[in-house]
C-alpha positions as CSV (number, residue, x, y, z in Angstrom):
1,X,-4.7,21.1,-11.4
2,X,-3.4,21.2,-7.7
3,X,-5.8,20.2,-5.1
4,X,-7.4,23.3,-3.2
5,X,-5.3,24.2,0.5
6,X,-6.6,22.8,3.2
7,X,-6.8,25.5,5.9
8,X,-4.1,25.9,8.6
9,X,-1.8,23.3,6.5
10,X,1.8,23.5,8.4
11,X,4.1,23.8,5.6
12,X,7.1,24.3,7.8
13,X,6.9,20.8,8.6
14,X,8.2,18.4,6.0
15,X,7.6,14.6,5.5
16,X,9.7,11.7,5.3
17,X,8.1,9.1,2.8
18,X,9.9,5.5,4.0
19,X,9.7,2.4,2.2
20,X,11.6,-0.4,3.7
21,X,11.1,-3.3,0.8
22,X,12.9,-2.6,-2.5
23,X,10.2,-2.0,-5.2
24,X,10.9,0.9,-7.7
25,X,7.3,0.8,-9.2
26,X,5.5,1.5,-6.1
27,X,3.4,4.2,-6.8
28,X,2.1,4.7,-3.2
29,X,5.0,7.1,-2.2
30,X,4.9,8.9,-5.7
31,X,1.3,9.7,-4.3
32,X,2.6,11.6,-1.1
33,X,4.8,13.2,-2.5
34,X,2.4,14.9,-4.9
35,X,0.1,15.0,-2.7
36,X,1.9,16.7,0.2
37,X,4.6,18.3,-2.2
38,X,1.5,20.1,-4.1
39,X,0.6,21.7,-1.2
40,X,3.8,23.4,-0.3
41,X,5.0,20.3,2.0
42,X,9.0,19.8,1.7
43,X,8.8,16.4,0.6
44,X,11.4,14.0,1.4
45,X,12.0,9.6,0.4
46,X,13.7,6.9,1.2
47,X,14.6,4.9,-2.1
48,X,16.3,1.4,-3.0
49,X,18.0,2.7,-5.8
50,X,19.1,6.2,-8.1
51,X,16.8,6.2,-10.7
52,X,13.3,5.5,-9.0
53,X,10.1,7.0,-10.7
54,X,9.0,8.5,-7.7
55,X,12.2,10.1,-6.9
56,X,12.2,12.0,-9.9
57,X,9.2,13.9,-9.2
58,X,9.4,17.3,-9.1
59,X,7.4,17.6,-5.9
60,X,10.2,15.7,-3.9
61,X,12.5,17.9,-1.7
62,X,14.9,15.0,-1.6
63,X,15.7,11.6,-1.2
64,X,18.2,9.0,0.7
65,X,19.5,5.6,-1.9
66,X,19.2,3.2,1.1
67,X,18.1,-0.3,1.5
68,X,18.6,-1.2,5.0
69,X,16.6,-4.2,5.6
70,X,15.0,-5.1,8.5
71,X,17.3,-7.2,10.2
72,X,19.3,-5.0,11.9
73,X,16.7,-2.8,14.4
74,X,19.9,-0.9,15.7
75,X,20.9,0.3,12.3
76,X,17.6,1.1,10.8
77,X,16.8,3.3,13.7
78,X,20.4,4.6,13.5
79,X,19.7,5.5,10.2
80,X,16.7,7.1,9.8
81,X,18.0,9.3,13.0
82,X,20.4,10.5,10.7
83,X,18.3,11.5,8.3
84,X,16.0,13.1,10.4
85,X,19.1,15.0,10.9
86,X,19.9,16.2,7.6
87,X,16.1,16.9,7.1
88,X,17.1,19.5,10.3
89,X,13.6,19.6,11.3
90,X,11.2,17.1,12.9
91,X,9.4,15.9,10.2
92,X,5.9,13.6,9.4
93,X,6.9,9.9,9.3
94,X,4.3,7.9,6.4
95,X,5.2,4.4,5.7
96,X,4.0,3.1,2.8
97,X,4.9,-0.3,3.2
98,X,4.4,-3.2,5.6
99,X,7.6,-3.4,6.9
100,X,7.9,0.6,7.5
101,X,5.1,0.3,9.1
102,X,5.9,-2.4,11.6
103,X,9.4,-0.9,12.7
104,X,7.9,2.5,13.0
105,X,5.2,1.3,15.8
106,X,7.6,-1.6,17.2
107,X,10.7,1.0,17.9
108,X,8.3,4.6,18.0
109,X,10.6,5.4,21.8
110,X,13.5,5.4,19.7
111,X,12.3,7.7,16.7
112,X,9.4,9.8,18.7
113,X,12.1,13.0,19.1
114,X,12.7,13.2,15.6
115,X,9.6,12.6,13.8
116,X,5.5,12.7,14.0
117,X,4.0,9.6,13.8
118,X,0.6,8.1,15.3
119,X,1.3,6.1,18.6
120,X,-0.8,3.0,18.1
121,X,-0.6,0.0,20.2
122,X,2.8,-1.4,19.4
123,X,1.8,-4.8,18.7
124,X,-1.2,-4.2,17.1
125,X,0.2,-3.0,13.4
126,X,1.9,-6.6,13.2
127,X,-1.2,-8.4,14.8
128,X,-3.3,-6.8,11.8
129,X,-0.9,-7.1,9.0
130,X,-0.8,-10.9,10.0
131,X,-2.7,-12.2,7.4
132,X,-3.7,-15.5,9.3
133,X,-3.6,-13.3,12.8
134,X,-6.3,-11.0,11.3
135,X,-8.6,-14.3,10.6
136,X,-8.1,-14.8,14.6
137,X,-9.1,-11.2,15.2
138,X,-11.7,-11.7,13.4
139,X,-13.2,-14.6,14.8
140,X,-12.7,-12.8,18.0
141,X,-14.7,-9.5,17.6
142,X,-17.5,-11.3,16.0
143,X,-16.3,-9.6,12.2
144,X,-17.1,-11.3,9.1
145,X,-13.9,-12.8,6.8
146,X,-13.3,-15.7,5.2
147,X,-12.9,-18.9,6.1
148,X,-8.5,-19.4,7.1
149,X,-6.0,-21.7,7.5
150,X,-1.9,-22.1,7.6
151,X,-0.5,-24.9,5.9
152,X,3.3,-26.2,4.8
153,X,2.0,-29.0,2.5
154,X,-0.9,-30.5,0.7
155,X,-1.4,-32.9,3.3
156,X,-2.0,-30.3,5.7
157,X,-4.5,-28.6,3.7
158,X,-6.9,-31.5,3.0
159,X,-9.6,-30.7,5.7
160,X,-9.5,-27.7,4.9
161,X,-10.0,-28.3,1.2
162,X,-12.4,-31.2,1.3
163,X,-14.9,-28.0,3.1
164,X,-13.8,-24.8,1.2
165,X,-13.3,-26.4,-2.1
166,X,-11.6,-25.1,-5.6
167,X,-10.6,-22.2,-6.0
168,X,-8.6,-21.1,-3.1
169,X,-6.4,-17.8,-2.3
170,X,-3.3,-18.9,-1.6
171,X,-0.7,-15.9,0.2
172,X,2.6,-16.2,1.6
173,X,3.2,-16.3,5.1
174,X,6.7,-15.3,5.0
175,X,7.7,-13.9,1.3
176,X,10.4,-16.6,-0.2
177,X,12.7,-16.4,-3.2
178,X,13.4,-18.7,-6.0
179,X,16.5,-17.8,-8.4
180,X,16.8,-14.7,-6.9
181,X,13.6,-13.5,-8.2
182,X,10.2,-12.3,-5.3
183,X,7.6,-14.7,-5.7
184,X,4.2,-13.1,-5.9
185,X,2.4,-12.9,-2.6
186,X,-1.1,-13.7,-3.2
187,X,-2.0,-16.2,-5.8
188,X,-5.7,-17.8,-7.3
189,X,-5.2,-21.7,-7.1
190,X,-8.0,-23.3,-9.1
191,X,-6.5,-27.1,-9.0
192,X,-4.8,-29.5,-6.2
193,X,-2.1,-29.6,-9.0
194,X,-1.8,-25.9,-8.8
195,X,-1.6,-26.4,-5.5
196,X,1.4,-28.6,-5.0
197,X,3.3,-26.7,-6.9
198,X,3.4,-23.8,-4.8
199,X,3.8,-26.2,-1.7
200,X,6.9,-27.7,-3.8
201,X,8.7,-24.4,-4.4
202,X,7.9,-22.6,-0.3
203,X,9.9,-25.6,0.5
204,X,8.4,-26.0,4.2
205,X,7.4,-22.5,4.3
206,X,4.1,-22.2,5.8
207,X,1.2,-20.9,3.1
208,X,-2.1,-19.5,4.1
209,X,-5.3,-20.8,2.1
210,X,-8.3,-18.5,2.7
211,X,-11.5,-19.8,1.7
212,X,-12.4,-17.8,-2.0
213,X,-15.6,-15.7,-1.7
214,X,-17.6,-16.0,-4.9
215,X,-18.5,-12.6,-6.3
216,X,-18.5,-10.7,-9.4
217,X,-17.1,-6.9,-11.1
218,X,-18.9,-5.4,-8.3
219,X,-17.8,-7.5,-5.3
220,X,-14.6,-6.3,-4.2
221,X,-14.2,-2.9,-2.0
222,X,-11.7,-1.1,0.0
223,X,-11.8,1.2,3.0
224,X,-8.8,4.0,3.8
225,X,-8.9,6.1,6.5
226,X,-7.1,7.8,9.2
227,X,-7.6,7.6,13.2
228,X,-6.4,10.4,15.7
229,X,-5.1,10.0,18.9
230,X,-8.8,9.1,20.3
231,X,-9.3,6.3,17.4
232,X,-12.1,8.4,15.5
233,X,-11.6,7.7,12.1
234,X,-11.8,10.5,9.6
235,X,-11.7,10.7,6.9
236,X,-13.1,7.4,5.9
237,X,-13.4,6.5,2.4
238,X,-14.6,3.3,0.7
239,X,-14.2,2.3,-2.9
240,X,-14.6,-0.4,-5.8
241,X,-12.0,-2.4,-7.0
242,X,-12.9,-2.9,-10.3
243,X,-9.9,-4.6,-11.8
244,X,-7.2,-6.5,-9.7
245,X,-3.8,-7.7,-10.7
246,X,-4.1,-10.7,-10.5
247,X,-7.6,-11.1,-11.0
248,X,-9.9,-11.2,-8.2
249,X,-6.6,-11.7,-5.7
250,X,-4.6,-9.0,-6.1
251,X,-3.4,-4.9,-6.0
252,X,-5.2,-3.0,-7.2
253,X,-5.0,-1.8,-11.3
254,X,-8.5,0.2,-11.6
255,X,-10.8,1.5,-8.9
256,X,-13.5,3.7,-8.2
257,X,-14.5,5.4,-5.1
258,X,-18.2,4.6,-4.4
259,X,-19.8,5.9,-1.1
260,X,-21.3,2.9,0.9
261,X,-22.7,4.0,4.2
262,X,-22.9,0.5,5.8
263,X,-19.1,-0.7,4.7
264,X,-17.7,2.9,6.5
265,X,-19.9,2.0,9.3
266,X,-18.5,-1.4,10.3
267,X,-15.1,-0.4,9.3
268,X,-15.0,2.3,11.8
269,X,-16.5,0.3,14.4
270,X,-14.0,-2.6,14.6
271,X,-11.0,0.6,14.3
272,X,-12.9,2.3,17.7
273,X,-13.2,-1.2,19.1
274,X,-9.2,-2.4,18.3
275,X,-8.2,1.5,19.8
276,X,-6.4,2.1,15.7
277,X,-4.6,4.9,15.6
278,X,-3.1,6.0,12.3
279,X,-3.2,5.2,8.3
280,X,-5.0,2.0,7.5
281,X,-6.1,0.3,4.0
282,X,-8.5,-2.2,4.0
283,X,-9.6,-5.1,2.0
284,X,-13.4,-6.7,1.9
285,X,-15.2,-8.4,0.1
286,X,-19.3,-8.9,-0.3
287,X,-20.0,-12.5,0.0
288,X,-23.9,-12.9,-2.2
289,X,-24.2,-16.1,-0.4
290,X,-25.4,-13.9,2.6
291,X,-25.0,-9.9,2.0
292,X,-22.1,-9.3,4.3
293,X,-18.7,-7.4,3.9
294,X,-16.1,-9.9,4.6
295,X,-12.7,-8.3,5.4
296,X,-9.8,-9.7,3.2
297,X,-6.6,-8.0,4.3
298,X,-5.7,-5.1,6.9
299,X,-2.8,-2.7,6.2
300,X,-1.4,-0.4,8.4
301,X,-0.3,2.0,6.6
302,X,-1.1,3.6,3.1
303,X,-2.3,1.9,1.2
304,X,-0.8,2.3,-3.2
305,X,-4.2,3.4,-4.6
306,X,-4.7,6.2,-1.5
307,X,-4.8,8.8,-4.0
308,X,-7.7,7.5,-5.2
309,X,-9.8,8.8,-2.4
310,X,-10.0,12.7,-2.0
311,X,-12.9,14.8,-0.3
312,X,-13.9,18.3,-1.9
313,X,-11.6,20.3,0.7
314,X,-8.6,18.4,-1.0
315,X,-8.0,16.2,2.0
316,X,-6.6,12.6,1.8
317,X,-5.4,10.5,4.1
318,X,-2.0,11.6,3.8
319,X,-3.2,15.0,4.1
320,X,-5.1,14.3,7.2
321,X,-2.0,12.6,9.1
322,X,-0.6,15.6,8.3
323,X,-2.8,18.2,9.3
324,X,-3.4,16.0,13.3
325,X,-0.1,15.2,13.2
326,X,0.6,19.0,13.2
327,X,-2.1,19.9,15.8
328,X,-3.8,20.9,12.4
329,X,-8.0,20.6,12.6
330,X,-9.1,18.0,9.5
331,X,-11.8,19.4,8.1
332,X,-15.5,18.5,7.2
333,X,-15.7,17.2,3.6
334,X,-17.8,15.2,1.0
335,X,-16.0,12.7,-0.4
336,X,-15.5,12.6,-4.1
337,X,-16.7,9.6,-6.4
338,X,-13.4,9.3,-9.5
339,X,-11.8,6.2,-11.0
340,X,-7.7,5.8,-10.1
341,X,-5.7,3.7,-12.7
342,X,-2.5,1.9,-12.3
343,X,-1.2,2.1,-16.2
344,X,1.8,-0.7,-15.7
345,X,-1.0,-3.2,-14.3
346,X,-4.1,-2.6,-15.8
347,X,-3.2,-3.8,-19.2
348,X,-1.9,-7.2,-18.2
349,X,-5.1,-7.2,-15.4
350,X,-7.4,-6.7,-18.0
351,X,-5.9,-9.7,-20.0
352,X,-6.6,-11.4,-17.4
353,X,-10.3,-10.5,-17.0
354,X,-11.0,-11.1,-20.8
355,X,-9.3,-14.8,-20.4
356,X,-11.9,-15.3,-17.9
357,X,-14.7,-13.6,-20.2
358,X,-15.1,-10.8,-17.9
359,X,-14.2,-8.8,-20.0
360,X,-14.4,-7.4,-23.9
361,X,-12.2,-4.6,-25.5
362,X,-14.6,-2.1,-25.8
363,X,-15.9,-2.6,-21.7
364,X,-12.5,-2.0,-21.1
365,X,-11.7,0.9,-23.7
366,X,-14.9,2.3,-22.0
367,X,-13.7,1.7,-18.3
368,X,-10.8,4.3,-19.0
369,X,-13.3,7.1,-19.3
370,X,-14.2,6.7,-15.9
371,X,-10.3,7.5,-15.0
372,X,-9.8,11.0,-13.4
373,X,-6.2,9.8,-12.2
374,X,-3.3,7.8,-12.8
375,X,-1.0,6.3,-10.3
376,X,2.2,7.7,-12.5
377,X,1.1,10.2,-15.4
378,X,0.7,14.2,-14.5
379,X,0.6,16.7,-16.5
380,X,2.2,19.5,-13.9
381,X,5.3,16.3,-12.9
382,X,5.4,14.0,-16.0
383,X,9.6,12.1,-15.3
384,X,8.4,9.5,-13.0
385,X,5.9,8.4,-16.3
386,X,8.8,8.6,-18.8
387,X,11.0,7.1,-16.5
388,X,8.7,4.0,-15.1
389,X,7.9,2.9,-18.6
390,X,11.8,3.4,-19.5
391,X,12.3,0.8,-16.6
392,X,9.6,-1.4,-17.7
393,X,10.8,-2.1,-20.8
394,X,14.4,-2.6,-19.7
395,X,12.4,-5.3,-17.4
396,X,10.8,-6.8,-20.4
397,X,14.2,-6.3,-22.2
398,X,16.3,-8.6,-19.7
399,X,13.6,-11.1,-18.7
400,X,14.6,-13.6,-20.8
401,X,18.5,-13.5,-19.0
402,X,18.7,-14.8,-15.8
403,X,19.9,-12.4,-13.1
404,X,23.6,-12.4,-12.2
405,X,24.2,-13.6,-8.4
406,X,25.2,-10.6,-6.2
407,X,26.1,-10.5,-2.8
408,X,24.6,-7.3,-1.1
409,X,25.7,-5.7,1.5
410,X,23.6,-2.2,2.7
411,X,25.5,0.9,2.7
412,X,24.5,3.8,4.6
413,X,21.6,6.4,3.3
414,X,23.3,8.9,1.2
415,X,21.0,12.1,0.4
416,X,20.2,12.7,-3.2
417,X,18.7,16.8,-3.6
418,X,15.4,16.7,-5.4
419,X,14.7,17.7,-9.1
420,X,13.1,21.2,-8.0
421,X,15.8,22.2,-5.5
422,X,19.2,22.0,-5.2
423,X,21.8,20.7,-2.3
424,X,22.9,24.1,-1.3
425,X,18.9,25.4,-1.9
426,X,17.1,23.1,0.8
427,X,20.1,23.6,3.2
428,X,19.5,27.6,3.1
429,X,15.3,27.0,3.3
């Protein structure tokens, strides 16, 4: 059923949704543009390739095939001026990925004329997204995380191991490649054997080991919100991660929203303190050795699982950048307590849980109960379900043969109409 209107929502505005890193089962944008497209918001993407599941939502307006890369600043800004162009109107500007995110707020003079966006600090999205940077922030303000260090090999790392032990998060500094294929960014090392291994394959790229904080089922939580133009965050919602992929170190597969009063509380603090403005998703965890909420990983931007968090007037926080964005009032609301399940990472999550007896078939048959959403199943848009599972299994299909070598070079973005509306219809709307 489609959320209820929030009052005074500009639907002559539209919204760009761009994603900058090439990842066709990243369900964060499929969440704006139901969200937003739901609403009566002309919904518009940036996609890597043809057939994403997100772009065949019938919410989405249209979409540009375009993978620019970040390497060029000229081009991408070039680019996404053009589009703003064929969009024909000044539109809402939500990243949904890291590297979105960072152009946005490090070239915002360049795109301010042709899109909405919050105007946050420029250096402060990178600072933040830093994953050893954010340790340093930390430390700074006096804000509880885990223990932190950057290494490029096992020597290196010994002090640091000899005091915060087995196991240890390991995540990439600098995302590297290995026979063409994206190593995984954040990984559970259990042995010094383990260990080396990665150090052997980054091949002199720096790692960062962050100290591992035990806890249990109930240990991990997340905080999403938006900030205004003032840095007052609202809405502000905090959940449960309940299953992670991979386990205990990883994106989300099944959550909860669960109100906790003294998690929003010191979230929102340390965004009035920093001067945030804009989108954030954030990561904590509760370390029993001493009560606190120890803060794992910022993002600044949406964060995949927003759509778990909703409030009773039917605002998110995509909604809510919206709605300021357009000199729009976000209104007062209760937030909602649902479950939010990622169906292409559950199933192997949950494998990973029951190798670790955390978990038994029936607690998990039992979990999906809880569910009141699914990051790509909807009844009312229900191709980008068909299609992600048709892509899964082609992935499953052609794992076992190695990936031909291709040199790429980026073409220009080339507008693709959406599945509800025609070329010739969104040029006459």
């Amino acid at each position: 059923m489609p959320q209820p209107c929030p009052p005074e929502l500009d639907r002559d505005t539209p919204a760009l949704v761009l994603k900058l890193d090439a990842n066709v089962f990243h369900h964060g944008g499929l969440g704006v543009i139901r969200s937003l497209g739901r609403l009566g918001v002309p919904v518009y993407a940036v996609q890597e390739e043809r057939f994403t599941p997100a772009g065949a939502s019938r919410y989405l307006r249209g979409g540009w095939v375009w993978r620019p890369g970040t390497e060029d600043a000229d081009r991408v800004r070039l680019g996404l001026l053009r589009l703003a162009d064929r969009i024909g109107r000044r539109s809402v500007l939500l990243p949904t990925d890291d590297a979105g995110a960072l152009f946005v707020a490090e070239h915002e003079a360049g795109l301010r004329e042709a899109f909405l966006f919050p105007k946050p600090d420029p250096g402060l999205p990178r600072q933040v997204a830093d994953k050893y940077a954010l340790y340093e922030l930390c430390r700074r303000f006096g804000v509880p995380c885990a223990a932190t260090t950057r290494a490029s090999s096992l020597g290196e790392a010994a002090e640091f191991l000899d005091t915060a032990g087995f196991p240890v998060i390991v995540k990439l500094v600098r995302p590297w490649h290995e026979r063409g294929r994206r190593q995984r960014s954040t990984t559970l090392v259990r042995t010094r054997e383990e260990l080396s291994a990665l150090f052997d394959r980054a091949r002199g790229t720096s790692l960062m080991l962050q100290e591992y904080l035990p806890g249990g089922a109930d240990a991990d939580w997340f905080f999403h919100g938006y900030c205004d133009a003032r840095s007052i965050c609202r809405p502000a919602f905090t959940g449960r991660k309940r299953r992670s992929y991979p386990a205990h170190a990883g994106l989300t597969a099944f959550g909860r929203a669960e109100q906790n009063a003294e998690l929003a509380a010191g979230a929102r603090d340390l965004l009035a303190r920093l001067g945030y403005r804009g989108i954030m998703d954030l990561d904590l965890r509760r370390d029993p050795r001493d009560g606190q909420y120890k803060l794992l990983d910022f993002n600044p931007r949406l964060g995949a699982q927003f759509r778990l968090f909703t409030d009773d007037t039917g605002v998110d926080v995509a909604v809510a950048a919206h709605l300021d964005l357009t000199g729009r009032e976000i209104p007062q609301g209760r937030p909602v307590d649902r479950g939010f399940l990622v169906e292409n990472y559950d199933p192997i999550a949950a494998a990973g849980y029951w190798r670790r007896g955390e978990l038994d078939l029936r607690t998990w048959l039992r979990s999906l109960r809880e569910v009141d959403e699914l990051a790509w199943f909807a009844r009312d848009d229900l191709r980008p379900f068909g299609l992600m599972c048709a892509r899964l299994g082609w992935r499953v299909l052609r794992r076992p043969f190695p990936p031909r070598n291709r040199s790429h070079t980026p073409a220009p973005p080339r507008f693709r109409p959406g599945r509800a509306t025609s070329h010739s219809e969104r040029g006459s709307r």
